[in-house]
C-alpha positions in Angstrom: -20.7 -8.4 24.1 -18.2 -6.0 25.2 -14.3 -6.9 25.7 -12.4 -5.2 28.1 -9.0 -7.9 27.8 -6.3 -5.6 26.1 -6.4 -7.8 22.3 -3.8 -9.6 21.1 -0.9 -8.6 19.3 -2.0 -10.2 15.9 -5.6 -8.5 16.6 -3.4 -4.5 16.9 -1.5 -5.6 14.0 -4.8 -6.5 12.2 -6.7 -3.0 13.5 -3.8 -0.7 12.5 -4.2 -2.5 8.9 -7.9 -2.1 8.5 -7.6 2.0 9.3 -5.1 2.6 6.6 -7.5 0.4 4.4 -10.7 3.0 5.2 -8.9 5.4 3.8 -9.3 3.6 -0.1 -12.7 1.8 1.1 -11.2 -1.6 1.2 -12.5 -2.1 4.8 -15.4 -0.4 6.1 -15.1 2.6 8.3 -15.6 0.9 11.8 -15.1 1.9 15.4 -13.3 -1.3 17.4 -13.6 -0.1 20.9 -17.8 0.3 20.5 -17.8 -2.4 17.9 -20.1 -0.3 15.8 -19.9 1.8 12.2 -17.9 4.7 12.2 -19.5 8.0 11.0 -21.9 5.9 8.3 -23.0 8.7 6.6 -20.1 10.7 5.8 -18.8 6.8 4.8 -21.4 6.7 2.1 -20.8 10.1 1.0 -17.0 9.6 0.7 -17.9 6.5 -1.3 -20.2 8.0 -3.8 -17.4 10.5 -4.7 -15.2 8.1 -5.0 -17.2 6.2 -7.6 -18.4 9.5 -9.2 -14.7 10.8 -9.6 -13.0 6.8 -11.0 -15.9 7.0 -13.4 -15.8 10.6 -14.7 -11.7 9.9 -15.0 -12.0 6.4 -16.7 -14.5 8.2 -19.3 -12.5 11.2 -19.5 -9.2 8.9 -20.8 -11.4 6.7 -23.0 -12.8 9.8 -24.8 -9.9 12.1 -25.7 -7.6 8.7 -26.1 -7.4 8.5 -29.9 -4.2 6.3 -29.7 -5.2 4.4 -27.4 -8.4 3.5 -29.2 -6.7 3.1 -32.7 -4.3 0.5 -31.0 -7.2 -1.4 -29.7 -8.8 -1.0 -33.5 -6.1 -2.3 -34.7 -5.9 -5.4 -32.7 -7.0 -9.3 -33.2 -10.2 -10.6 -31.9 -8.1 -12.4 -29.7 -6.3 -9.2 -28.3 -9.1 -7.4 -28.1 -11.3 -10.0 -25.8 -8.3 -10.2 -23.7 -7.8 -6.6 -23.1 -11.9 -6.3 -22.5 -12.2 -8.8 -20.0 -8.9 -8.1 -18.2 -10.2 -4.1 -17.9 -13.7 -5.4 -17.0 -12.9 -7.8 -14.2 -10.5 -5.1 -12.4 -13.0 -2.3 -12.8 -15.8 -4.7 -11.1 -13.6 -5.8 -8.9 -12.4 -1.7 -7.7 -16.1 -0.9 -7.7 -17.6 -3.8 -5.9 -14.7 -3.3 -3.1 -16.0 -0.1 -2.6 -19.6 -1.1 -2.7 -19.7 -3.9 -0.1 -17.5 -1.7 2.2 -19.8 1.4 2.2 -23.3 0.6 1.4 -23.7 -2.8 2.6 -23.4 -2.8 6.4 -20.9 -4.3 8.8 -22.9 -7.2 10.1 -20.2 -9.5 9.1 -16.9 -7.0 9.5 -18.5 -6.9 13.0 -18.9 -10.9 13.4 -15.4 -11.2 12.2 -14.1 -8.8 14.2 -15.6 -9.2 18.0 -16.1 -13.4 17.9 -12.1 -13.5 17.7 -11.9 -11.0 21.1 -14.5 -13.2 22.3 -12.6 -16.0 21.6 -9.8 -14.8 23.5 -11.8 -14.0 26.6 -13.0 -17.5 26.8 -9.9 -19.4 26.1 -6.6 -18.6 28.6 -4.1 -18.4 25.7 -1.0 -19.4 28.0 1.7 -16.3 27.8 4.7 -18.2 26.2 2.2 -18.6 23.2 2.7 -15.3 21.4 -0.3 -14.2 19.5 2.5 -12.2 17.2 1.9 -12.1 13.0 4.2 -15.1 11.8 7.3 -14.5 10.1 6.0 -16.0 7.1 2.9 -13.4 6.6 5.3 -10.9 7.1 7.5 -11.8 4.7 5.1 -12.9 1.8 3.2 -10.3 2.4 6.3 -7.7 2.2 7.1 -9.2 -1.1 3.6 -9.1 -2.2 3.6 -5.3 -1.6 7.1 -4.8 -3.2 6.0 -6.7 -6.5 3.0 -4.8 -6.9 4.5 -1.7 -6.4 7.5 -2.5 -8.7 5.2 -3.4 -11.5 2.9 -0.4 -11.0 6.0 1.8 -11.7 7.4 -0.3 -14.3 4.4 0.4 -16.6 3.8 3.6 -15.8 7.4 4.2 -17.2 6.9 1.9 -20.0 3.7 3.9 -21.0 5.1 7.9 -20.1 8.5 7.5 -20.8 8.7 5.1 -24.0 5.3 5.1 -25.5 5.3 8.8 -24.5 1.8 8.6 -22.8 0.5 11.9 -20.8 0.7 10.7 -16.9 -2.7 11.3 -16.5 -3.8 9.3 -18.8 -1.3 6.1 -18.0 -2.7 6.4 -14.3 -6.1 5.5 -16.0 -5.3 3.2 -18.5 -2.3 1.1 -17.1 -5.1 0.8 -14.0 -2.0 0.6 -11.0 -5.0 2.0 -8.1 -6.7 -1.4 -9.1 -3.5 -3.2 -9.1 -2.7 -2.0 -5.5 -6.0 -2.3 -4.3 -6.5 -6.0 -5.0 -2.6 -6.4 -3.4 -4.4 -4.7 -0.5 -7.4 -6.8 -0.4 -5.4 -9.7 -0.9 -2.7 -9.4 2.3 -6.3 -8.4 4.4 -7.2 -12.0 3.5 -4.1 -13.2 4.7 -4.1 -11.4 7.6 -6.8 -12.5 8.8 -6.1 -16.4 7.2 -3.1 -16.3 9.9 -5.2 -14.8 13.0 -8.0 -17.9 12.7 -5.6 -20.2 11.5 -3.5 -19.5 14.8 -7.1 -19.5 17.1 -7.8 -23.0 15.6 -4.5 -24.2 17.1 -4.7 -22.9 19.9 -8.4 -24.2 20.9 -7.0 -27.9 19.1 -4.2 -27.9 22.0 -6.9 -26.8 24.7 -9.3 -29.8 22.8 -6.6 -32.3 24.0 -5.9 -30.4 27.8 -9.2 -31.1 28.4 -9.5 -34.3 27.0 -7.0 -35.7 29.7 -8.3 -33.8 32.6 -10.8 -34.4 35.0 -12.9 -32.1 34.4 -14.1 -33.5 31.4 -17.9 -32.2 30.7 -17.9 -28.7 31.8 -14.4 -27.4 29.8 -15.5 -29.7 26.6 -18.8 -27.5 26.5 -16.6 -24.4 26.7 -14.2 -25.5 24.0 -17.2 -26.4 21.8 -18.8 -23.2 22.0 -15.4 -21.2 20.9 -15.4 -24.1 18.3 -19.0 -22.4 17.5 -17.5 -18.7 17.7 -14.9 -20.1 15.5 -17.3 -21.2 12.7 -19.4 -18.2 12.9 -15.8 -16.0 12.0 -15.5 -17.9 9.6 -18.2 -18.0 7.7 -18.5 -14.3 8.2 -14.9 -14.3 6.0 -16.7 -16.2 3.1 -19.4 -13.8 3.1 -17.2 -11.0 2.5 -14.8 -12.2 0.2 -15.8 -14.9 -1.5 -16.9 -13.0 -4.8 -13.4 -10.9 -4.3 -11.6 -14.3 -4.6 -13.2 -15.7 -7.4 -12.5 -12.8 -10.0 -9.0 -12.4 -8.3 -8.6 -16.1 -10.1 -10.7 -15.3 -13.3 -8.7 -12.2 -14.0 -5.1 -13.6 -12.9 -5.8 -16.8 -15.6 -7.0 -14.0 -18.3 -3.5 -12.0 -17.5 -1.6 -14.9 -18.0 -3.5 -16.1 -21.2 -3.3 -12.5 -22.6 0.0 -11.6 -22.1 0.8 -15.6 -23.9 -1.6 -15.0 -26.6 0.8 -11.4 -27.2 4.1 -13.3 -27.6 2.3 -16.1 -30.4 0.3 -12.8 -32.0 3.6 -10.8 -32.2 4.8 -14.2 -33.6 3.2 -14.8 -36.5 2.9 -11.2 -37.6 6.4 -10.3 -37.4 5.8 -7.4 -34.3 6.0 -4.0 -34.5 9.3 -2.0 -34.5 8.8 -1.3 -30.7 8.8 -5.1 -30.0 11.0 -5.0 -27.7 9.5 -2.3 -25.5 5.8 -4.2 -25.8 7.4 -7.7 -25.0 9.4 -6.6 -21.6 6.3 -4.9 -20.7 4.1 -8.2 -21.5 6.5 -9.6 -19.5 6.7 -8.1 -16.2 2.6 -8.1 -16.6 3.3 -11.6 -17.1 5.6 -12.3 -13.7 3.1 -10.0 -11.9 -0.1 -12.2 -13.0 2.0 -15.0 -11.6 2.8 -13.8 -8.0 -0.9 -12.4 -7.8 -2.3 -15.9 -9.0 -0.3 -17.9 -6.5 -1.2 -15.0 -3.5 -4.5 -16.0 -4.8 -4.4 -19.4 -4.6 -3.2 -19.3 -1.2 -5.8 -17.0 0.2 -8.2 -19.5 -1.5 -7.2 -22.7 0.0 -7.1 -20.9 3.6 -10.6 -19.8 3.0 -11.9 -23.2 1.2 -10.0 -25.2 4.3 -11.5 -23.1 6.9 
């Protein structure tokens, strides 16, 4: 079905987002005004040499990384399953962003993204109601962005500057493109959270308009079937990120575990002579695991409510 109502403000807001997401395959390349894939081919080339290139880099660090691996060596059993599954979990999570965005289709980036303009053909969204981004997505989503970015840079200057790691290799290892991308993934989510969120007010107020009109039969079958539209977006959203959400959880919990699990390690062994520098570094890991566990946890009630 094809919508020729200029969309809503909250709908531009959520298109401009997804093209600056193509560019690192968190959304799929997708044409809005024919509702249809965007140059699929070239898509799935761009995403194989994007996979090719993160796993000729990753192996590349691993191999020539002697300290890296004698640290690791060196470490308890404890330490080490920590560091495993926290490296794991963000490199399935990078790869299987990338996956579903290029080689799985768009049948339900396209469900999720023409039912809402469908929506808003069939309902007459009064023009006082302004379909604008809240205030509060903007702002926790600004923080979000800042938090990730200022932890990115803090351990990349923790690992160059005072454990005098090549840059090259502290891009690989500290993993800050992961970091970001789940950030990324993670306000998407929220962004589009708010936009049904704000649809399923909007059609509740319309429920009781109709209810007290006279009209009664014929505008209760429309509101049912945008209640229908609605349910289909919805579970379109599951579809897409539901395996996202879950090992946004698992590896948030492991973070927090790990970076607790250093301090009582460090504890009872007496730490190293750079102590310090490891234990600020454990701990802005530590505050960051926090803010992305409790962006996760919000994203994941939206999605279990809806």
């Amino acid at each position: 079905m094809k919508i020729h109502r200029e969309p809503k403000q909250d709908i531009q807001s959520l298109r401009a987002l997804c093209s600056y997401l193509d560019f690192i395959l968190v959304t799929p390349w997708y044409d809005f005004n024919k509702n249809t894939a965007y140059k699929p081919t070239m898509k799935k080339i761009y995403g194989c040499f994007f996979i090719a290139a993160k796993l000729t880099w990753w192996s590349f660090t691993i191999k020539y990384s002697i300290e890296t691996y004698d640290r690791y060596r060196n470490s308890l059993l404890s330490q080490k399953l920590g560091f495993i599954l926290i490296v794991s979990t963000a490199t399935i999570q990078c790869f299987l962003t990338i996956i579903t965005s290029t080689f799985c289709g768009i049948k339900h980036w396209k469900t999720l993204f023409t039912n809402v303009e469908i929506f808003d053909s069939r309902i007459n969204i009064r023009e006082k109601m302004k379909m604008t981004p809240s205030k509060q997505l903007i702002r926790s989503s600004i923080f979000q962005q800042a938090i990730s970015l200022v932890l990115c840079l803090y351990v990349l200057y923790v690992s160059v500057v005072m454990l005098r790691t090549p840059l090259w290799k502290s891009l690989c290892l500290t993993m800050p493109l992961e970091l970001l991308s789940e950030m990324w993934t993670l306000l998407l989510m929220n962004v589009i959270n708010d936009v049904i969120k704000r649809r399923y007010q909007i059609l509740n107020i319309k429920l009781v308009e109709v209810l007290r009109g006279v009209k009664v039969v014929q505008e209760l079958e429309n509101v049912v079937e945008c209640y229908q539209i609605l349910a289909e977006t919805v579970e379109a959203f599951n579809r897409i990120f539901s395996y996202p959400m879950l090992l946004f959880i698992f590896q948030s919990g492991v973070q927090l575990i790990h970076c607790l699990n250093f301090r009582f390690v460090n504890s009872a062994t007496g730490g190293p002579t750079y102590y310090l520098t490891y234990l600020s570094n454990v701990f802005c890991l530590f505050v960051g695991s926090v803010c992305l566990l409790l962006s996760s946890r919000n994203s994941f009630l939206h999605q279990v409510c809806l």
